[in-house]
C-alpha positions in Angstrom: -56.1 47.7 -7.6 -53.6 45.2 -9.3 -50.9 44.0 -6.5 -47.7 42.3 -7.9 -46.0 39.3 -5.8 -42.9 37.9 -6.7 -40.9 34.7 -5.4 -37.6 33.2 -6.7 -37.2 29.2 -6.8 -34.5 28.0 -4.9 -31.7 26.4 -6.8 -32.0 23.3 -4.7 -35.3 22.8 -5.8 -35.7 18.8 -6.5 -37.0 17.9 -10.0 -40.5 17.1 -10.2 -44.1 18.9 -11.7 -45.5 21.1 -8.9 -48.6 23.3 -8.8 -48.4 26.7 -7.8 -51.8 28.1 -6.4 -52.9 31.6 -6.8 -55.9 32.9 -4.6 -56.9 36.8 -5.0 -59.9 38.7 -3.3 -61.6 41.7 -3.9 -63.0 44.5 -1.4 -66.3 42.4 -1.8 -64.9 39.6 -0.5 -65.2 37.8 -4.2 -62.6 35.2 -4.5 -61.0 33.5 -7.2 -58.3 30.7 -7.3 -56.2 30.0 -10.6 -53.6 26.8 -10.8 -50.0 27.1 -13.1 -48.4 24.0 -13.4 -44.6 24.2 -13.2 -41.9 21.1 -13.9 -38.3 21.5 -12.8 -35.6 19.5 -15.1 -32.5 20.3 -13.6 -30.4 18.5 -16.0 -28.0 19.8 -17.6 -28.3 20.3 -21.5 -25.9 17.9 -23.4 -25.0 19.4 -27.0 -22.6 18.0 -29.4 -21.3 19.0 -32.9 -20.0 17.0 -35.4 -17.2 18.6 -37.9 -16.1 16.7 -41.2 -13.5 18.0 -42.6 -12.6 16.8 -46.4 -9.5 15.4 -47.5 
């Protein structure tokens, strides 16, 4: 059976790489552990457009 767990980052999070760790067991008691690696950049995007106009 395949479970599905969600969670939601809080806005306030500080910037910084974290490591979310995943453990999951079977019925057996057989365990695994998987790592995702996660970087929060809260800053904001800075875009910029240049127009020319002729003559």
């Amino acid at each position: 059976m395949i479970s599905r767990t969600e969670c939601t980052i809080p806005e306030s999070t500080p910037d910084s790489l974290y490591t979310i760790i995943i453990t999951g067991q079977d019925d057996l008691g057989n365990a695994t552990t998987n790592y995702l690696f996660l970087t929060i950049d809260n800053t904001p995007y800075h875009i910029s457009q240049r127009i020319h106009l002729n003559g």
